[in-house]
N, C-alpha and C positions, 0 to 999 in steps of 0.2 A: 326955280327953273323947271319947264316940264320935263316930261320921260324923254321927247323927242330931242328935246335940247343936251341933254345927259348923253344921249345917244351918238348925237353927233361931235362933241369933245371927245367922247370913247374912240370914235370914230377914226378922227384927226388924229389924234395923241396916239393911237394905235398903228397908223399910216406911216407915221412920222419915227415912233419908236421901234416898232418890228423889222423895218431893215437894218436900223443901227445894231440892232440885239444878233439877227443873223451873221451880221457882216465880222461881229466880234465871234461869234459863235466860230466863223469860219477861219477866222485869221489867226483864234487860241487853238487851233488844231497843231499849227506850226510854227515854229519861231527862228531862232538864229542857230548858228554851231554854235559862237560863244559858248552855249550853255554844256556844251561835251567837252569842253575845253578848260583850261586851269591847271590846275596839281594832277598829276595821275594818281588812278586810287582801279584798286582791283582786290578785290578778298572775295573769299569761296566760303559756305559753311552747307550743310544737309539740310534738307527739307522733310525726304520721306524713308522713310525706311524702305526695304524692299522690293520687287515688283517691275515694273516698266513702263515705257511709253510718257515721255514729256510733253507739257502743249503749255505754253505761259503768253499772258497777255497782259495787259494793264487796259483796267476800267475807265471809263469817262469821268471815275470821280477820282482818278490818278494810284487806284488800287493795287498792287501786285499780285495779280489771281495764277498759281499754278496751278494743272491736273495732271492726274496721276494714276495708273492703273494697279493694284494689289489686292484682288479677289473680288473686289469692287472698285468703281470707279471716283476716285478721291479730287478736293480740292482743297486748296490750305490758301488763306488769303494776308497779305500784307499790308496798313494803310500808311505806313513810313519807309517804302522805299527799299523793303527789304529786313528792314533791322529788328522788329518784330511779327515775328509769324502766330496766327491765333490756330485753333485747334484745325483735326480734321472735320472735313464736311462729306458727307455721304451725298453725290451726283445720282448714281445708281446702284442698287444694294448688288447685281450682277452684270454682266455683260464683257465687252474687248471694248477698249477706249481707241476711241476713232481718230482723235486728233481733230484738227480745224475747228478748235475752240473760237469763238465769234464774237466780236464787241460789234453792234449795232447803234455805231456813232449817233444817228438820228435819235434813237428813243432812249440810249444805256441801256438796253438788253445785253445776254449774253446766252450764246448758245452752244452748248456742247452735245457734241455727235458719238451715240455709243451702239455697237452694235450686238447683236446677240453673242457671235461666237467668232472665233475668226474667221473672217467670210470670205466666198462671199454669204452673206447673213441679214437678217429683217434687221433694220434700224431704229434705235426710237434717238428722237430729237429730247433734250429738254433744257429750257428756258428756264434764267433766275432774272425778274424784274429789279430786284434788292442787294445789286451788286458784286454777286456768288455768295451770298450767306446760304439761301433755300434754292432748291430746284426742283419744278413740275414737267413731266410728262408731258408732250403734245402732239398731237396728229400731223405730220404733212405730206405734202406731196412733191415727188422729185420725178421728173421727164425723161425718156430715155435719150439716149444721144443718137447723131444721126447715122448712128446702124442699128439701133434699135438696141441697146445693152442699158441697162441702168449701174452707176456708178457704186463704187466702194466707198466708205471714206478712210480706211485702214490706209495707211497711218503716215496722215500729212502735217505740216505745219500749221500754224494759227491761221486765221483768216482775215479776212481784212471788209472795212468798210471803203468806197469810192468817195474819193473829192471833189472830184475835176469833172467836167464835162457833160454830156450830155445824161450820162448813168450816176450820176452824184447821187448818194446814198444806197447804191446798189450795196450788197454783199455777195460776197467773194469768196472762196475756201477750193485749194487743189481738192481732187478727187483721184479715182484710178479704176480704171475695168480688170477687176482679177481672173477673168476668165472661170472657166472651173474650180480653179483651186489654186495654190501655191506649188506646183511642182515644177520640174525644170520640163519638161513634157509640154507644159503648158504658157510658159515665159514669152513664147512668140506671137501670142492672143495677148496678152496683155500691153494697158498703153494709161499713161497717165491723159489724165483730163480738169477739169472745174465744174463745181456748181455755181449760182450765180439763183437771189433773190432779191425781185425788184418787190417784195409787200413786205417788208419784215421778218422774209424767214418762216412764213406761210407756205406757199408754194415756189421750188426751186428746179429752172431749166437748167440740163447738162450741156458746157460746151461740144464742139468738135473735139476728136479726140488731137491730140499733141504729138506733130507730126514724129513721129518714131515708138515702133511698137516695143516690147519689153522694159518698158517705164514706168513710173509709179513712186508712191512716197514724195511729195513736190510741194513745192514753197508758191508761192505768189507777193506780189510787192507793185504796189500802183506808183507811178513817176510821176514827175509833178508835170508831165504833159498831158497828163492822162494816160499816157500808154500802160499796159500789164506786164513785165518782168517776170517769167515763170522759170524757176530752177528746178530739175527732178534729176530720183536717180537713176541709174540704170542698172537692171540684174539680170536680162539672157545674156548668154557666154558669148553668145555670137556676132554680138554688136562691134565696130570700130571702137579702139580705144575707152573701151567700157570699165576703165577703172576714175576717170575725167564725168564731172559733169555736165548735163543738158542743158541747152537753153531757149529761149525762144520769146516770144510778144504778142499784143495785143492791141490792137488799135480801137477794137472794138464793145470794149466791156469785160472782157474777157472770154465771148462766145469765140473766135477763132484763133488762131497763132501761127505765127510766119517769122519767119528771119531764125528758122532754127540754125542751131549752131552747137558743136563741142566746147565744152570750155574749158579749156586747158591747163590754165592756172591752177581748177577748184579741183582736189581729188574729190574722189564717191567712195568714200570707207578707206581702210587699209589696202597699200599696195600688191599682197600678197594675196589677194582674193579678186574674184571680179563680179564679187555677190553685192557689192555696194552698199553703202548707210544712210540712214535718214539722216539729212542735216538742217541747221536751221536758217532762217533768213528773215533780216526786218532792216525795214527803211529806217533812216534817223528821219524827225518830224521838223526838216530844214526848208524853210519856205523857198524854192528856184533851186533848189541843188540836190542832188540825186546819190546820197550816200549811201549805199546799200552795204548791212555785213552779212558776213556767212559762216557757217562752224561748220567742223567736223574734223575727223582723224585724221593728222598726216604722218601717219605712220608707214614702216614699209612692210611691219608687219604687226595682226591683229588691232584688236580698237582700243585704241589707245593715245595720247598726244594728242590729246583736243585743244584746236587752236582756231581761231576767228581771222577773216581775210577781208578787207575793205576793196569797196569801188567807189568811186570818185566821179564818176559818168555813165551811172545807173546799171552795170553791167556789163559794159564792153568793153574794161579791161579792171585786173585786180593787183594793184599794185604791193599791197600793205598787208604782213598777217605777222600774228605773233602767236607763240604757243601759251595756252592759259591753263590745260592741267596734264600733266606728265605720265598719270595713271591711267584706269582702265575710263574708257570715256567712250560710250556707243551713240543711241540717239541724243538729239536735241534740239531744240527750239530756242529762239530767239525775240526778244519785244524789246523795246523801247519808252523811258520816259514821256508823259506827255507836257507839254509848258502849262506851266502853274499850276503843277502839281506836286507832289513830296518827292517824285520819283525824275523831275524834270532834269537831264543832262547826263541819266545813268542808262548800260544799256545792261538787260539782263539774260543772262546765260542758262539754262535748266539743262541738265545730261546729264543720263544715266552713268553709275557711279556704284555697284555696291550701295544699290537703291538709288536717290535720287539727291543730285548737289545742284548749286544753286551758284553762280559766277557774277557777281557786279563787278562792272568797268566803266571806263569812258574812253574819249576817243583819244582821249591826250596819253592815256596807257598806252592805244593799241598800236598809235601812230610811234612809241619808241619803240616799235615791234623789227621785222627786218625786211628787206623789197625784197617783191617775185622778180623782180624784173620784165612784169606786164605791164606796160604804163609807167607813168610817173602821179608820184601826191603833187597835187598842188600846191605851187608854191607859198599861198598864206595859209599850209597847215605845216607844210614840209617846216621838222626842227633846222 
C-alpha cells in the first residue's frame, strides 16, 4: 500500500478513535457515590515530623502526593491509597511553602508554589512532570489584579483543574493580597483572590479581588455546572461575624465572584479568637452531584477538634459534620480519590498535628456523624 494510503487509515482510525479516548478520558474523571459508600472506615497515622503548612492532592496516576514545610519544602508520596508512604522528597532545599499545590489534569503535571520568605515575597514555581518523584525550577509570569497588586499565594488550599465549559482545562489555585505585611494595622488592605492559567501554568492572570477585604487563606472547588465555589477565611477584627466563614462564586472561570455570603454553619478557626484558620475543602468526583467537604476546628476554644462538614448542594447549605481528631488540629487541606485508581472512594485529611497527620475516611464514616441543622442529607444517603 502506498504512504498516502497508510495515511489515510491513520487518518480515519484516528478520527474515529480520538473522541472515544477523550470522551473516556473525560467521564474517568468522575464516577458514582457508591464508591464513598459501603462499611465505614476512618484511621489516622503521621506523615511528617515537624514544621507546618499542609497541601495534599492525588496525581492523575491515582497517587497520594502530600507537601510540607520543615526548613525546606518537603513531599512524601503514596501509590496505595495511603498505606505506604516512600521517603521524603526535597521541592525546595529553602523558602515558605505557598500552598495551591496543582495537578494539571490535561498533561499530569503538578505544581507547587513556594516563596522566598513569608511574604509578601519573590516566588518560584516548580513543576514535577514524573508524578512528585523530582522537581525543577521555572520562570512565570503572574498579572496584577484589577488595582494593580500582584497576588500572594501564602497559604491556600490545593488547586484545581476545570471540567466544564467553556475554560475546560483551565487551572485554578485561591491566592491573597497581603498588603505590606501581616499585621493587624494592615488587615483592612488585605483581600483574598485566584490565579487562573489557561497554557499550562506558564503565564497566570489574577482574578478580581473577592468581594470582602480582610480575607485570605481560601479553597476553591468547580461544580459540576461549571460554576466556582470559593471558601476563605476571615482575620481583621472588624468584620461581621468573623469567627463564620466566607463564601462566594463564579460564573466565569473563576475571573469574578458574586453571590457572596457568611456561612454560618462553617466555623474560621476556634471560637475564642477571631484570628481565623486555614481550612480545607474538596469536591468528591460524583458525576451531576455537588458534594462538597470542609475541615477545620470546632472548638470553642484554641485549635483543636478537627472535624469535617458536608454539602449536599454545592455549598448552600452544610447539613453533615462529625469530629475526626480530638487533639491539637490547626491547618489543613483536603483531596479526594480519583475512579480507577487505588485511592478511588477515600477522602483524605492532611492537618497539622505535632508535625503533620494524615486522616482517611469515606462518606459512609462521615455521614454517621451528627446534623447542623443547615439543610437536610438526602434521602438516598440519609442512614
Amino acid at each position: 500500500m502506498s504512504k498516502q494510503g497508510w495515511s489515510n487509515i491513520v487518518f480515519v482510525l484516528a478520527g474515529f478513535w480520538l473522541p472515544a479516548i477523550c470522551a473516556a478520558a473525560q467521564k474517568s474523571s468522575e464516577g458514582t457515590v457508591d464508591a464513598f459508600l459501603g462499611d465505614p472506615r476512618m484511621d489516622i497515622q503521621s506523615i511528617f515530623e515537624g514544621g507546618r503548612f499542609p497541601n495534599l492532592v492525588v496525581t492523575m496516576k491515582g497517587t497520594l502526593l502530600a507537601t510540607w514545610a520543615n526548613k525546606n519544602v518537603l513531599a512524601r508520596r503514596s501509590e496505595d491509597g495511603g498505606k505506604f508512604w516512600g521517603d521524603e522528597v526535597t521541592i525546595a532545599e529553602s523558602g515558605f511553602q505557598g500552598g495551591g499545590l496543582t495537578v494539571d489534569e490535561t498533561s499530569g503535571d503538578i505544581l507547587a508554589f513556594v516563596e522566598q520568605q513569608h511574604p509578601p515575597a519573590p516566588l518560584t514555581v516548580y513543576r514535577s512532570r514524573d508524578d512528585g518523584k523530582t522537581w525543577i525550577a521555572e520562570e512565570v509570569t503572574i498579572q496584577t489584579d484589577s488595582r494593580g497588586n500582584l497576588p500572594s499565594m501564602h497559604m491556600n488550599e490545593h488547586g484545581i483543574t476545570l471540567r466544564h465549559g467553556e475554560h475546560q482545562g483551565r487551572l485554578l489555585r485561591a491566592s491573597r493580597f497581603y498588603g505590606k505585611r501581616n499585621d493587624k494595622s494592615e488587615w483592612p488592605t488585605h483581600y483574598a483572590n485566584a490565579i487562573y492559567s489557561d497554557d499550562g501554568g506558564t503565564t497566570w492572570q489574577t482574578s478580581d479581588p473577592f468581594p470582602e477585604n480582610g480575607t485570605g487563606e481560601a479553597a476553591v472547588a468547580e461544580l459540576s455546572d461549571g460554576r466556582i465555589y470559593y471558601n476563605s477565611r476571615v482575620h481583621w477584627q472588624e468584620r461581621p461575624d468573623n469567627r463564620r466563614r466566607r463564601g462566594a462564586f463564579s460564573d466565569d472561570g473563576g475571573h469574578t465572584w458574586k453571590d457572596y455570603r457568611i456561612i454560618k454553619p462553617l466555623p474560621d478557626g476556634p471560637l475564642d479568637t477571631n484570628y481565623g484558620c486555614m481550612g480545607g475543602l474538596t469536591r468528591l468526583p460524583v458525576e451531576d452531584v455537588d458534594i462538597l467537604i470542609y475541615s477545620n476546628c470546632d472548638s470553642p476554644k484554641g485549635r483543636n477538634h478537627g472535624t469535617v462538614w458536608a454539602s449536599f448542594d454545592g455549598g448552600q447549605t452544610w447539613p453533615s459534620k462529625r469530629l475526626i481528631y480530638e487533639g491539637e488540629f490547626a491547618y489543613s487541606s483536603l483531596t479526594v480519590g480519583r475512579p480507577g485508581t487505588s485511592a478511588e472512594g477515600l477522602i483524605f485529611l492532611q492537618f497539622e498535628s505535632q508535625g503533620a497527620k494524615l486522616a482517611t475516611f469515606n462518606l459512609a464514616w462521615l455521614l454517621a456523624g451528627s446534623a447542623t441543622g443547615d439543610g437536610v442529607v438526602p434521602r438516598k444517603l440519609a442512614k
